[in-house]
Structures are given as C-alpha cells and as structure tokens.
C-alpha positions as CSV (number, residue, x, y, z in Angstrom):
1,X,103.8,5.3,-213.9
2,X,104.2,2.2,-215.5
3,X,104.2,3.9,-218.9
4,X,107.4,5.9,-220.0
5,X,107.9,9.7,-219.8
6,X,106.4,11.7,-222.6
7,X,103.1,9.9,-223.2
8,X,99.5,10.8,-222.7
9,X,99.3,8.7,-219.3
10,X,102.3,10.3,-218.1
11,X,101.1,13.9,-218.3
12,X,97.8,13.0,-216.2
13,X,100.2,11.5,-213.8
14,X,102.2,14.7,-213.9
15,X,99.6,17.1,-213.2
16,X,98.1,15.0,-210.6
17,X,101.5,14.5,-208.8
18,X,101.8,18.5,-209.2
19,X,98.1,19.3,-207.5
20,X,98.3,16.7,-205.1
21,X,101.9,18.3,-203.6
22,X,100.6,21.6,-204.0
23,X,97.5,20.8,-201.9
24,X,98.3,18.5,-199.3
25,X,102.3,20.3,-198.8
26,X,104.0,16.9,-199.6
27,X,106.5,15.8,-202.3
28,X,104.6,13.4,-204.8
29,X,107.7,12.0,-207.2
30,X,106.4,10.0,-210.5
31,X,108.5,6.9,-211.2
32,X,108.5,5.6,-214.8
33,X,108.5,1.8,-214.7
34,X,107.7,1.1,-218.8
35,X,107.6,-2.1,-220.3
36,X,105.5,-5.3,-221.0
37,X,102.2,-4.1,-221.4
38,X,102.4,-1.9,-218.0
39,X,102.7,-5.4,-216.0
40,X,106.1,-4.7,-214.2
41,X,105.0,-1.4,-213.1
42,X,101.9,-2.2,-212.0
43,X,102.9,-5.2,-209.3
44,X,105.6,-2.7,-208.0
45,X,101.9,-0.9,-206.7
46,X,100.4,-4.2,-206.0
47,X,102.9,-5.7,-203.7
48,X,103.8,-2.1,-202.0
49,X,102.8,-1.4,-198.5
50,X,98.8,-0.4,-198.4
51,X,99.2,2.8,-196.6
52,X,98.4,5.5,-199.2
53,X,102.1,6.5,-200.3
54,X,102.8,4.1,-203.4
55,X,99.7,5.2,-205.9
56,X,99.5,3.9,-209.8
57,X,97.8,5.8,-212.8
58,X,96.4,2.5,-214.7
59,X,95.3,2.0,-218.0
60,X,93.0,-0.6,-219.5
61,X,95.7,-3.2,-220.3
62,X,95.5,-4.2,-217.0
63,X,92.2,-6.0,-216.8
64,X,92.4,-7.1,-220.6
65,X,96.1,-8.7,-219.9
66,X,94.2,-11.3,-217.9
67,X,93.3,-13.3,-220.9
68,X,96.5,-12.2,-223.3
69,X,99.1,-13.3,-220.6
70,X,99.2,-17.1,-218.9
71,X,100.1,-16.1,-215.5
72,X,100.3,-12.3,-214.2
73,X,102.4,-11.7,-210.7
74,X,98.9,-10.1,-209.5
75,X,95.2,-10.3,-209.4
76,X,93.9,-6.6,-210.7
77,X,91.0,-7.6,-209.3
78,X,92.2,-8.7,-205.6
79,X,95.5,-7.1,-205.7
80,X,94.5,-3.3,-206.0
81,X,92.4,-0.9,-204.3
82,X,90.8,1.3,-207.0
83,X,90.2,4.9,-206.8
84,X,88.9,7.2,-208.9
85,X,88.7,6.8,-212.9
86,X,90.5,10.0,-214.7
87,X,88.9,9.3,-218.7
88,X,87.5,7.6,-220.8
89,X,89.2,6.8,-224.4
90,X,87.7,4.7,-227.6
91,X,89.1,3.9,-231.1
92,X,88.0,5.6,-234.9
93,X,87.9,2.7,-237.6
94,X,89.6,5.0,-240.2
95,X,89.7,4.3,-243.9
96,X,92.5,6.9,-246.3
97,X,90.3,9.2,-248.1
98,X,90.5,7.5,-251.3
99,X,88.6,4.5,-250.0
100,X,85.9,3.2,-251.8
101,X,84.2,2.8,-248.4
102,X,82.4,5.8,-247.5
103,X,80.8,3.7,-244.4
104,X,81.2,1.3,-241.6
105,X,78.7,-1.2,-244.3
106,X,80.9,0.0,-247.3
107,X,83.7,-1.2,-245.3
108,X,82.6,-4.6,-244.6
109,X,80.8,-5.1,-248.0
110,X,84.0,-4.0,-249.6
111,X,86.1,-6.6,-247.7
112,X,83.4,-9.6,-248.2
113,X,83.6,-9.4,-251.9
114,X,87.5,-9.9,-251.8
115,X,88.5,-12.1,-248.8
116,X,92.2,-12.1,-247.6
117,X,92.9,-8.5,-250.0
118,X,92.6,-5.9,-247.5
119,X,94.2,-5.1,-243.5
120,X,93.9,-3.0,-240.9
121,X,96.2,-1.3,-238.5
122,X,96.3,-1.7,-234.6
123,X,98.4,0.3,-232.9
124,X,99.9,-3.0,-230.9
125,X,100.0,-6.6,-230.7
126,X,97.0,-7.1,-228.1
127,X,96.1,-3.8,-227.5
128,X,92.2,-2.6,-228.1
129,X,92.7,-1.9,-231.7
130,X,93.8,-5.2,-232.0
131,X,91.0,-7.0,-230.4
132,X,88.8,-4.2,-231.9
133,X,89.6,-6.0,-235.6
134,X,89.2,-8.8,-234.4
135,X,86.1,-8.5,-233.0
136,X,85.2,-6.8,-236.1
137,X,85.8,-9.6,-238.1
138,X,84.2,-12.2,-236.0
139,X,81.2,-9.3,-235.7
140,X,81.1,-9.3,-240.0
141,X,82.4,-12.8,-241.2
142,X,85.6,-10.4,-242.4
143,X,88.8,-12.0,-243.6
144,X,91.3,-9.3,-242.9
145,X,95.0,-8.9,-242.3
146,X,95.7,-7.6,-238.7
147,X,99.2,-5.2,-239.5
148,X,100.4,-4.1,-235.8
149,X,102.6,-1.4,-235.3
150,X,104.5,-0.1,-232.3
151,X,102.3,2.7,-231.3
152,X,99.6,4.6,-233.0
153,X,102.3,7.4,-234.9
154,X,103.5,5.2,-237.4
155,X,100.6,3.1,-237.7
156,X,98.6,6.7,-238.2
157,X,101.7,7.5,-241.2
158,X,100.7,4.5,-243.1
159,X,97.2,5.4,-243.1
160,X,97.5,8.7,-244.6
161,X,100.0,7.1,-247.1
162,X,97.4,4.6,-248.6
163,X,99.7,1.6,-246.8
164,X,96.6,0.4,-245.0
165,X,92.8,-0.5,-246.1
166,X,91.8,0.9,-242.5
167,X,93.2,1.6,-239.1
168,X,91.9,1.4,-235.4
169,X,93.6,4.6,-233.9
170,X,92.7,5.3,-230.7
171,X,91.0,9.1,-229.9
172,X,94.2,11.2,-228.7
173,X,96.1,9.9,-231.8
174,X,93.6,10.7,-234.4
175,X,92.5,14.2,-232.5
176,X,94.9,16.2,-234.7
177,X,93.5,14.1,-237.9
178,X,89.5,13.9,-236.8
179,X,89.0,17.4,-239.5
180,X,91.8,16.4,-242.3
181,X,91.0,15.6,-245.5
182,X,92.8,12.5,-246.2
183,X,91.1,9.8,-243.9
184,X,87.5,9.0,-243.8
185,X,86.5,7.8,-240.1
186,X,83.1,5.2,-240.4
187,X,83.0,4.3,-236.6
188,X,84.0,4.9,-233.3
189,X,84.1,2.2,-230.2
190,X,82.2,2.9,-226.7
191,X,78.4,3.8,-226.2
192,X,78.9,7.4,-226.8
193,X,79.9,10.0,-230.3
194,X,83.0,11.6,-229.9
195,X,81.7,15.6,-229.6
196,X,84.4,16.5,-231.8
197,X,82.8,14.4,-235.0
198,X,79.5,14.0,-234.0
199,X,78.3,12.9,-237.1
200,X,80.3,9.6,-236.5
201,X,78.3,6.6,-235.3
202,X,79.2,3.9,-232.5
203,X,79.3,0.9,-234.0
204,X,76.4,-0.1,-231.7
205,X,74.4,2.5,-233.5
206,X,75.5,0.8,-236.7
207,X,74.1,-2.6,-235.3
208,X,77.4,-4.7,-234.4
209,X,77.3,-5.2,-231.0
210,X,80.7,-5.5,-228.3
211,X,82.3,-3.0,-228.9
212,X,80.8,-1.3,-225.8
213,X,83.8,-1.2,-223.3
214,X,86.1,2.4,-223.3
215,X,89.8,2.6,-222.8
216,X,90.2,4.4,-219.3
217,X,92.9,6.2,-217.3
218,X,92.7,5.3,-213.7
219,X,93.8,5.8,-210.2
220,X,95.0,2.9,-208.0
221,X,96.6,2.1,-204.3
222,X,97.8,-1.2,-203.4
223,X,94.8,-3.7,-201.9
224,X,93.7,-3.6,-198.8
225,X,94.8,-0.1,-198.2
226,X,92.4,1.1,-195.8
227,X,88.7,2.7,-197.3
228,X,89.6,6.2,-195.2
229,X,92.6,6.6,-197.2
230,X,91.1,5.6,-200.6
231,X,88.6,7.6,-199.6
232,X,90.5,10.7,-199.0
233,X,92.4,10.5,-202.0
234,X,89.6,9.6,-204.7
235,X,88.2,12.8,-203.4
236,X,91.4,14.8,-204.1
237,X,92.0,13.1,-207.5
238,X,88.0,14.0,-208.0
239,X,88.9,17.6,-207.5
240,X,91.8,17.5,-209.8
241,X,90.0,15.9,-212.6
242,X,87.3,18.8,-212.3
243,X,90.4,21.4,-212.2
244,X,90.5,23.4,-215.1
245,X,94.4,22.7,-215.5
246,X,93.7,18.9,-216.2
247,X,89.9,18.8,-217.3
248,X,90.8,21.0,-219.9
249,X,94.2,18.9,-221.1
250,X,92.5,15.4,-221.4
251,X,89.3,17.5,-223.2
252,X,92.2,18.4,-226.0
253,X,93.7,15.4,-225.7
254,X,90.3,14.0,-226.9
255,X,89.6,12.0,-223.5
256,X,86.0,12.3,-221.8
257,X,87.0,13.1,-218.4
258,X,85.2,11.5,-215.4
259,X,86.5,11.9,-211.9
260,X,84.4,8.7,-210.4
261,X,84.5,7.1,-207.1
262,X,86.3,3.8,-206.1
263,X,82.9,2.0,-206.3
264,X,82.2,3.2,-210.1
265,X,85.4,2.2,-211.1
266,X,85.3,-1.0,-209.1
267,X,81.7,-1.5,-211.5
268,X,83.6,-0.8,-214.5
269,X,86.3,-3.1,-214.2
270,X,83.7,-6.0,-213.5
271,X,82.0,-5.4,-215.9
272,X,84.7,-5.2,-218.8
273,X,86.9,-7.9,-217.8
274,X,85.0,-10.5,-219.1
275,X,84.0,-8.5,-222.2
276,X,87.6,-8.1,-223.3
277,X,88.8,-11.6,-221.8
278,X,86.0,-13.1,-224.4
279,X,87.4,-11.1,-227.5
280,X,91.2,-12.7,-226.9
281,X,89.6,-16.2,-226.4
282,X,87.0,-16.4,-229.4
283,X,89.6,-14.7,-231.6
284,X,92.5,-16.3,-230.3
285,X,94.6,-13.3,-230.0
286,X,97.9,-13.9,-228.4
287,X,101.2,-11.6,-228.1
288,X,103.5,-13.9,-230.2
C-alpha cells in the first residue's frame, strides 16, 4: 500500500486483504509504504519475487509519474504484471456559489476578459487536478493561477470560503459537497456523468477535448509473475469488487467500480500514458 493508513486507497486495500484471507485461509497483511507520489512503495512490488505473495493496490500516479519524474527505479509498464482494475475516479471543476460563472463557458469567458486575476485549486503539485488546469488552460487560451494544496481537504475549505475562483476536486472529496449549496460544479473529467449529478456535463460534452482519461484504483503483482497466478487472483479480486461489502463502499465513496481483467487494465494503461505524459510536457508541469 504505498499510500498511508486512513485514505480512500487504503480501505480497498483493507477489505481486499480481509476477503482474500477469508477465502483462500491465508494471512494477507497490508504494509503502508507512503511517500513521493506512491514511487517507493510501488518498486518494493516491482523488484519482489514474482510468485503471487507481494501484491500492490495502484493508483494513477503511477503511469502519469513517467513524465513528471526524470528517472523512476522501474518501468510500470515492464516492471509489473497487472491484475484487475478496482474503480474508476474523475475530477468536478468547482466554482463557490457566489461565482458569476454559472457554467463551464461562464467560467472561461469570465477568466478571458481578466487574464492573470483568477486561480484554481489542485489538490497537489502534479497530481490530475493539476494537469487538469492546465490542460484547461491550454484547452481555452486561460491565464490562470495554479494554487496546489496538500490534499483535496484544505484545498475543498478554501473553496467554500470564497479563497479560490475554482477548484479541481476529485469525486470522493467532493461526494459529501456534490448537493450543498455553496459551490457550483460546471464540469466533470472522464467520458461518463457522475450518477450522483447527472445534470453535470463531461467536458467532452462541453466540446474541450482531453480530458478523457479517469483516475483508477488498481491491482498489481510483480512482472513476470506467471499468467496462472495473475489469473487466479484477478478472478478473486473480480469477486471482491462485485461483493456487496466493497461494491457498495467505493459506490459511496463516489468511485465507479469495475472489477476488469489483466488484459483491460493492461489496455487502459496504454492507452493513458501517453495522454497524461503529453499534458506534463505541453504544459510544462514539473514537481518543483
């Protein structure tokens, strides 16, 4: 778990670590490994023996540290053997509720006809919200101020104090927000509406394009761990996804669970690397 106790990533790890001793009669510890974007934690998996017993729950930092970081101890694409994807996440473009933006083209009007006055939140220094602004305002011609925070908490605090002219807060953090009457929310990232605001449009829908690759939460073993054993446990982690224990916890956690194979998730992380890798070079996003 290369994230530290408490957080949204370590309850899936939890309950998965709970089914899987509960149905296959083994002990399944979780070891937190936090810091540096996951990176440390996540080459403890990649350089552990390939025989099913050293597993890592994933986020997306580790195919969009590729671009942010000059050198990683491992290839994410070589060095792991993926397994099943848990969820899918996304980020709200949220505005406080006395705004004068009332949409997504409010929003980017609004900040045309003032360069250089107005921000947004991220709720990290290279995380998606931040390359979500910044795509944003390479996407609109937008001269805005990126303000990171450490986490999405305070950076969520300032936005319902009138601190920020507009956050990117990522779908568990605003979940407890999505019906309050103090932010306005003019977007949301991915291909799909979250079901809990379905009035909100993608921002495909609202004709910028690239903003089409989720967050995930993902299963892992170390590469070249034989396909029997991947096998076997991406059908387990499958089951557990489906369980009503954990299905139901990332639902209210505002996650769209998913439960894929090795190959899907294999597709997924082709796929987005490149798209995310793009954003940190045309933006020039680094972590200083």
């Amino acid at each position: 778990m290369p994230y530290a106790a408490g957080g949204g990533t370590d309850i899936m790890a939890r309950i998965i670590a709970t089914q899987l001793s509960n149905t296959w009669g083994v002990s399944v510890v979780v070891e937190n490994k936090p810091g540096a974007s996951g990176i440390p934690g996540n080459d403890i998996v990649a350089k552990a023996a390939p025989d099913g017993y050293t597993v890592l729950v994933g986020i997306t930092a580790m195919i969009q540290t590729v671009a942010l970081y000059p050198k990683l101890p491992y290839d994410p694409m070589k060095d792991f053997a993926p397994v099943s994807q848990l969820a899918l996440s996304a980020d709200f473009l949220m505005v406080p509720k006395d705004s004068a933006a009332n949409s997504l083209q409010d929003f980017i009007a609004m900040a045309k006809a003032s360069p250089g006055k107005y921000n947004y939140g991220t709720y990290g220094n290279g995380t998606s919200s931040h390359m979500h602004g910044e795509l944003l305002k390479m996407a609109a011609g937008l001269d805005l101020t990126a303000v990171p925070y450490k986490g999405a908490a305070p950076e969520i605090n300032d936005l319902l104090g009138g601190q920020l002219t507009a956050a990117f807060v990522d779908v568990t953090s605003a979940t407890p927000h999505l019906k309050s009457d103090k932010i306005k929310i003019l977007a949301i990232t991915g291909t799909q509406r979250h079901p809990a605001v379905p009035d909100v449009k993608t921002f495909g829908e609202l004709g910028l394009a690239g903003f089409e690759a989720n967050g995930w939460f993902s299963v892992f073993l170390p590469g070249g761990t034989p396909k029997p054993i991947v096998d076997k446990l991406s059908g387990e982690i499958q089951k557990i996804v489906r369980s009503p224990e954990l299905n139901s916890r990332l639902m209210g956690m505002g996650l769209k669970p998913v439960g894929g194979t090795p190959e899907e998730l294999a597709g997924v992380m082709t796929r987005d690397l490149p798209r995310w890798s793009k954003i940190v070079r045309d933006a020039k996003i680094t972590l200083e």
